[in-house]
C-alpha positions as CSV (number, residue, x, y, z in Angstrom):
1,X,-17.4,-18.1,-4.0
2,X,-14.3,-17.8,-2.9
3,X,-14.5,-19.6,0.5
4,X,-16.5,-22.2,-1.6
5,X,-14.0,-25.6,-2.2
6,X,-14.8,-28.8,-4.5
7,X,-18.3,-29.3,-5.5
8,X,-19.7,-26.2,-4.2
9,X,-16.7,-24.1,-6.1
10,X,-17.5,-26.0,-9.6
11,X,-21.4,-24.7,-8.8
12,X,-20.7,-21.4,-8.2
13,X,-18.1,-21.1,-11.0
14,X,-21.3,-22.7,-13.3
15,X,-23.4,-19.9,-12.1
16,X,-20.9,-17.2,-13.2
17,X,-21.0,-18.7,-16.3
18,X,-24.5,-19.0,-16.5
19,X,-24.2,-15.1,-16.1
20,X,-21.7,-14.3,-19.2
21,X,-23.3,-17.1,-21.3
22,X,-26.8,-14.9,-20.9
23,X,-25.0,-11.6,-20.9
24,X,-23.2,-12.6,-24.5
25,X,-26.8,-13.6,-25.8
26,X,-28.0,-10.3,-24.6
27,X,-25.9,-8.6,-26.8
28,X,-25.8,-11.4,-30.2
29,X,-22.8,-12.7,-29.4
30,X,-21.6,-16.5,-28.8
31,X,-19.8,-17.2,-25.7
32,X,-16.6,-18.9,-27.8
33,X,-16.7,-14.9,-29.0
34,X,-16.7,-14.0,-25.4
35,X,-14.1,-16.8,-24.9
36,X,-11.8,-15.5,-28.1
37,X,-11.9,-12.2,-26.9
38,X,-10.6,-12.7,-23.5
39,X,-7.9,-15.0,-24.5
40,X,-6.9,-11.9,-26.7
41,X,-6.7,-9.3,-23.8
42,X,-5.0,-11.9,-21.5
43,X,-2.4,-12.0,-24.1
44,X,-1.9,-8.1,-24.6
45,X,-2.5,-7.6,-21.4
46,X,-1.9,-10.2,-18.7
47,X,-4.5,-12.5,-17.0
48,X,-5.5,-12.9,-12.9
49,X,-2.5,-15.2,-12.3
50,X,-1.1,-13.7,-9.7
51,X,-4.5,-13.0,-7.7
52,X,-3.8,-9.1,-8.3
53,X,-6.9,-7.1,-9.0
54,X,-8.6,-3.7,-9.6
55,X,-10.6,-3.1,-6.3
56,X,-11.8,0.7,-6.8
57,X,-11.1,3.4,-8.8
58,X,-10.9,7.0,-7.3
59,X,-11.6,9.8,-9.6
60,X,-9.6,13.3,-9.0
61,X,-11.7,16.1,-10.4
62,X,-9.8,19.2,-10.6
């Protein structure tokens, strides 16, 4: 995906969405829900912007 450019990038990106759209239906919701929702979060909480991302999490037990 992200290697992929033009054509094959606006496949792959329908794919994912394929994936939420059948993940939302899973659970009763609407993907403009999924959609709302998001929007939300990126506003509270920032968006990918910047190309910054969780990569692992590491758990200390103690």
């Amino acid at each position: 995906m992200i290697g992929a450019t033009g054509d094959d990038r606006i496949k792959e990106l329908a794919d994912m969405l394929e994936v939420v759209r059948i993940l939302a239906k899973l659970g009763s919701k609407e993907l403009n829900e999924v959609i709302n929702v998001a929007d939300k979060k990126n506003e509270k909480r920032g968006a990918f912007d910047s190309k910054i991302f969780l990569e692992k999490v590491i758990e200390r037990v103690e």
